[in-house]
C-alpha positions in Angstrom: 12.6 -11.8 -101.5 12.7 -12.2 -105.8 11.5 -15.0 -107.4 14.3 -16.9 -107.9 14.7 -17.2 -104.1 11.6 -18.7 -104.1 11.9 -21.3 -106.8 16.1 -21.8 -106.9 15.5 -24.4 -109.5 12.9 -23.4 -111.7 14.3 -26.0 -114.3 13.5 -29.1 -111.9 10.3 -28.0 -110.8 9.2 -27.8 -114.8 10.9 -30.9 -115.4 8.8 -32.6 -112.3 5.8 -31.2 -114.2 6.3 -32.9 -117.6 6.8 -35.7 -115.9 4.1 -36.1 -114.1 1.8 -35.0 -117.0 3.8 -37.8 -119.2 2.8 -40.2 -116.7 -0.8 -39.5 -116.4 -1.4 -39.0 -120.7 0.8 -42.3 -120.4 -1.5 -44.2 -118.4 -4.5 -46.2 -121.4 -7.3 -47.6 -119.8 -5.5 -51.2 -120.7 -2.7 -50.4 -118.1 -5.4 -49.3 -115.5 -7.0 -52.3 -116.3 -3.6 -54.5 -116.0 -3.3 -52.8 -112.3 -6.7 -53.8 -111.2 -6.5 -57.5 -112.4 -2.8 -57.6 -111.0 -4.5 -56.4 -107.6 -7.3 -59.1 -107.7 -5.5 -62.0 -105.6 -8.3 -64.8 -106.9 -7.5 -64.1 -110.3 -3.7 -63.8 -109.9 -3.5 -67.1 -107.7 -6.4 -68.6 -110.3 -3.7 -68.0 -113.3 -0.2 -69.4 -111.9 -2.6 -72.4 -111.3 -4.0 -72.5 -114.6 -0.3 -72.1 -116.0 0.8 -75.0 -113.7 -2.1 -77.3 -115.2 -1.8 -76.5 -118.7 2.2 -77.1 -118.2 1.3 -80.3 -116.9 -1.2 -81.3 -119.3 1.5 -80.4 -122.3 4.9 -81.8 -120.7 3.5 -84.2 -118.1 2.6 -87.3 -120.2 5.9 -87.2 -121.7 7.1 -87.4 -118.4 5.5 -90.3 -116.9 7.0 -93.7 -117.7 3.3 -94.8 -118.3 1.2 -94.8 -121.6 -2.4 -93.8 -121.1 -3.6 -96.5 -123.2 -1.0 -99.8 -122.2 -3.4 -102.3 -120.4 -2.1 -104.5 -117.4 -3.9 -107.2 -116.1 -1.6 -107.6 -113.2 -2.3 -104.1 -112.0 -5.9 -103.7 -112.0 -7.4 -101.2 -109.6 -4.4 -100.6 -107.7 -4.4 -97.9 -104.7 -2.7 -95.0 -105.3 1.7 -95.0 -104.6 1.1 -98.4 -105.5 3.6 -100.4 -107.9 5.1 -97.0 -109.2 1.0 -95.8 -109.9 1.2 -92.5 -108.2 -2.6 -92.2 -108.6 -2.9 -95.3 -109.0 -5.0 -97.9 -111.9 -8.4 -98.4 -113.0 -10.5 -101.6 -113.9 -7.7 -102.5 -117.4 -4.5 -101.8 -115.1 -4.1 -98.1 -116.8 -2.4 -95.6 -115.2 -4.8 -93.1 -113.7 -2.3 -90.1 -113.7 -1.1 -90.9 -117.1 -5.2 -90.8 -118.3 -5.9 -88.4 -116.2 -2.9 -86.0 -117.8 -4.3 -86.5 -121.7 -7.9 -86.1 -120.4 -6.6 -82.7 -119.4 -5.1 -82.0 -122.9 -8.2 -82.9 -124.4 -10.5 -81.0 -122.3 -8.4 -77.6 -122.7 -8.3 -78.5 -126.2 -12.2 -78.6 -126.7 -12.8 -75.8 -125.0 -9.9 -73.4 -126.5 -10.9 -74.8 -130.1 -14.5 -74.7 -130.0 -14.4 -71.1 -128.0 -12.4 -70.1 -131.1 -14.9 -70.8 -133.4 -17.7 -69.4 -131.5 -15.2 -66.6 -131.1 -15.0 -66.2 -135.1 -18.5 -67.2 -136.3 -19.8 -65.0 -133.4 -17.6 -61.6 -133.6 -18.4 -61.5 -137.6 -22.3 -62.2 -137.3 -23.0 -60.2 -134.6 -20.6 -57.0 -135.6 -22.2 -57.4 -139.1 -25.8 -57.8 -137.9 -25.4 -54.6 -135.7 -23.9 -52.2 -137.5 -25.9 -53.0 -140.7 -29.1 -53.2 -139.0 -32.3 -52.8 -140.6 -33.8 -56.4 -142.2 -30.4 -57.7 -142.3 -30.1 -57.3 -139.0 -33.7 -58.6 -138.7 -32.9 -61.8 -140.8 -29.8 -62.9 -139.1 -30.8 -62.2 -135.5 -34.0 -64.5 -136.3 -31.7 -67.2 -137.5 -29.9 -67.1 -134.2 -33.5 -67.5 -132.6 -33.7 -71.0 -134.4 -30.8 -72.2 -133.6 -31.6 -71.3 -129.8 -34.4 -73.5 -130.2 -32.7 -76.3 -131.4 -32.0 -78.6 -128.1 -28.4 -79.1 -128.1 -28.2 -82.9 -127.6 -30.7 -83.1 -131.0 -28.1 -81.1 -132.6 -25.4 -82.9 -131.4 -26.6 -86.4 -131.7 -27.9 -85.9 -135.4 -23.9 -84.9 -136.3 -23.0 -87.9 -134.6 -25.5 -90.3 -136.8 -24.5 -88.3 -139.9 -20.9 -88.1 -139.4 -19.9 -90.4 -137.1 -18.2 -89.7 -133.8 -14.7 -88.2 -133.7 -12.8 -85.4 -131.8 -13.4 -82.9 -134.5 -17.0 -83.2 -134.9 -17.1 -82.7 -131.3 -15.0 -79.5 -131.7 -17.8 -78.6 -134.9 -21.0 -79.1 -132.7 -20.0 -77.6 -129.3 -18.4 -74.8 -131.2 -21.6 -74.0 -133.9 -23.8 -73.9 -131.0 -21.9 -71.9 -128.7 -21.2 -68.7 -131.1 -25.0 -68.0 -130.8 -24.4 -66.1 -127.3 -21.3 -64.8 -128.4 -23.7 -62.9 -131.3 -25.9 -61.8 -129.0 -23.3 -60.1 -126.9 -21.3 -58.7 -130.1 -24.7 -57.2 -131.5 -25.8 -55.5 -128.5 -21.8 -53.9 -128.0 -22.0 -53.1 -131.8 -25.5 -50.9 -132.0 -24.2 -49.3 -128.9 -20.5 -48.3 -130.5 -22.0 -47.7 -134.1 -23.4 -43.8 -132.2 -20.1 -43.0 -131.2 -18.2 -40.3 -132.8 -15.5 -41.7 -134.3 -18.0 -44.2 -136.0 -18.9 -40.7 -137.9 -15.7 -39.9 -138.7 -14.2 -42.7 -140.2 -17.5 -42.6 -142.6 -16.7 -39.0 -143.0 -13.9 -39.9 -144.6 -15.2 -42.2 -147.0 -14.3 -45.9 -145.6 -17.0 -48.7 -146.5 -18.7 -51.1 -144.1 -16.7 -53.3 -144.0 -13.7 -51.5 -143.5 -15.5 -49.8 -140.2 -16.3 -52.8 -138.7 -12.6 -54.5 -139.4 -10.9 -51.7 -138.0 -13.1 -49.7 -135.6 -15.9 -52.0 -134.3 -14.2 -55.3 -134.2 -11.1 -53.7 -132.1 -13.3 -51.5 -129.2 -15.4 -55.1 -128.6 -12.2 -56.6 -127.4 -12.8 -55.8 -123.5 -16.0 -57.7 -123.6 -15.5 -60.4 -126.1 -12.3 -61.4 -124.0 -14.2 -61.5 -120.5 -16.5 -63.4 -122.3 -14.6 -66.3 -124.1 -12.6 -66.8 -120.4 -16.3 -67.9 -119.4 -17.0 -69.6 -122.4 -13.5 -72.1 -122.1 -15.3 -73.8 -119.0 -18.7 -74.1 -120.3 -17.3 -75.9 -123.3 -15.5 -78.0 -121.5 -18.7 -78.6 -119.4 -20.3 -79.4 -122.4 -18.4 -82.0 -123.4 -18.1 -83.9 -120.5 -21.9 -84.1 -119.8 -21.5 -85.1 -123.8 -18.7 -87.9 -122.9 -20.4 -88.9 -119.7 -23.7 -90.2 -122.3 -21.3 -91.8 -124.3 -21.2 -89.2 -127.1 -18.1 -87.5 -126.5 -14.9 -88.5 -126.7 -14.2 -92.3 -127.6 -11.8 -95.2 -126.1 -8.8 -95.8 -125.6 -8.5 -91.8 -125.5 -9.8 -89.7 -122.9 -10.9 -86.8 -121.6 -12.1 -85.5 -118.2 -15.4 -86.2 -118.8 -15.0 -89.9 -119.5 -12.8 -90.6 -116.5 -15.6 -88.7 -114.3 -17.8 -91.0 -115.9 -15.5 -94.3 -115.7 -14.8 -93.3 -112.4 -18.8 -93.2 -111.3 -19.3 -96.8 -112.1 -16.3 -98.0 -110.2 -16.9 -95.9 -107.5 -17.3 -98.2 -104.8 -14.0 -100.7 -105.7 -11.8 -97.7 -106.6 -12.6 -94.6 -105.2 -9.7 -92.6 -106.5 -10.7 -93.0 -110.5 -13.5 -90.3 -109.4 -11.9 -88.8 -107.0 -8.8 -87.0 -108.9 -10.4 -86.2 -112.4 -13.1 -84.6 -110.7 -10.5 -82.4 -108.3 -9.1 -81.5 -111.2 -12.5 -80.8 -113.3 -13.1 -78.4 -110.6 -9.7 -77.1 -110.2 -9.4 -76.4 -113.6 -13.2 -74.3 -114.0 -12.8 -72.3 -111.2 -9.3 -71.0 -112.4 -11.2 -70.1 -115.4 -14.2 -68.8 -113.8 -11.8 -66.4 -111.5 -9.8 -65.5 -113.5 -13.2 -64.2 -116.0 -14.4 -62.3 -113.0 -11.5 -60.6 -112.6 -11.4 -59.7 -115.9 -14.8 -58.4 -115.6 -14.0 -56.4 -113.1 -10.6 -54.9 -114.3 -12.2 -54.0 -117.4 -16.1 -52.6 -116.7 -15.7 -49.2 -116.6 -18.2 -48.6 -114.2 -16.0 -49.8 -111.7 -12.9 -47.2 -112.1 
């Protein structure tokens, strides 16, 4: 028997070959990484959820024939499906869902902001810190050490005196405290990437410090740095509601989830349902968040492929 009785379609089987190979050089450690998350159920189920919330938070307000702010005497601390209130009023006759809706803006709002500028301050001290090293890296790691030491309520209540209180300074302070981790993390990533080879070949061939770090450090710390700022988002917004629960966050007639929680404490007893439904969705909307980091952890560490 020759060979071509053996392999009648020689053609085919090389084709099947190539493709095969095209597939597997095809294949980046991003799309394995895709797969993975895609197979994580919490994570999958944790953002349709956060979709549906943040859609709702955008769209919903302009939705609902209620302003958060119109006061009505007549409806005071109505039960929810009550009067066209589908969540019903608080102690000034607001709508609860209408509140509850822009508190939800708000929140996301802080927390994507202020994790942006933690993000920015952050990537740039810490990739500049670690791949310089020596007593810069020395001076500006120490000056992340005295920040850590200041107690954030100090910090954010001597912006308040100085500034006054308004949304943005509450953007400023959460966000120039909460870059110092994101340093840290960026440092340690950097000294570990500046060893690699392809750190010694783009200064091989002659491109500056800052040119390395722009296009070859900054870019490899994405895995972590994005893991990372999913976590952040709901300790921001944490941070601002235990700030708006003391009075220091967000201020009247606007709202966020913090303040409702908080409005929703003292009225606990007479109307239920003003604590009840900002703090479902306070919970709702972390644990999306908190999933949907874990399975980005997960999807990304390469210790789990």
């Amino acid at each position: 028997m020759n060979e071509l009785s053996l392999n009648p379609n020689p053609l085919s089987h090389s084709r099947d070959r190539a493709t095969a190979a095209a597939a597997v050089k095809g294949r980046s450690l991003w799309d394995d990484a895709r797969r993975r998350l895609m197979r994580n159920r919490a994570a999958v189920t944790s953002m349709v959820l956060l979709i549906v919330l943040i859609s709702a938070a955008i769209i919903g307000p302009l939705l609902i024939p209620f302003h958060y702010s119109d006061i009505n005497k007549n409806d005071v601390w109505l039960p929810p499906m009550a009067n066209g209130h589908l969540l019903g009023t608080d102690s000034l006759g607001r709508d609860l869902l209408a509140r509850l809706l822009v508190g939800l803006r708000v929140s996301l709002a802080i927390g994507v902001v202020a994790t942006s500028v933690s993000l920015v301050v952050g990537v740039i001290w810490g990739a500049t810190a670690g791949y310089v090293g020596g007593a810069v890296d020395e001076v500006m790691m120490r000056i992340v050490d005295v920040l850590y030491s200041l107690p954030f309520i100090f910090f954010v209540i001597l912006l308040m005196v100085t500034f006054g209180s308004n949304i943005v300074l509450i953007f400023v302070a959460i966000g120039a405290v909460e870059w110092l981790t994101m340093s840290r993390i960026v440092r340690g990533q950097t000294l570990s990437l500046k060893q690699k080879e392809f750190i010694e070949a783009a200064r091989a061939n002659g491109l500056d410090r800052g040119a390395i770090v722009r296009r070859h450090i900054v870019p490899n710390l994405l895995g972590p740095v994005v893991v990372y700022v999913t976590l952040t988002i709901p300790a921001i917004i944490l941070a601002e509601s235990f700030l708006s629960f003391l009075g220091l966050g967000v201020q009247p007639p606007m709202a966020s989830l913090g303040t409702l929680i908080a409005n929703g404490a003292q009225d606990m007893e007479l109307a239920p349902w003003l604590l009840i439904f900002p703090s479902i969705t306070m919970v709702a909307t972390l644990m999306c968040f908190n999933f949907i980091g874990d399975g980005l952890r997960d999807a990304i560490d390469p210790k789990d492929r």
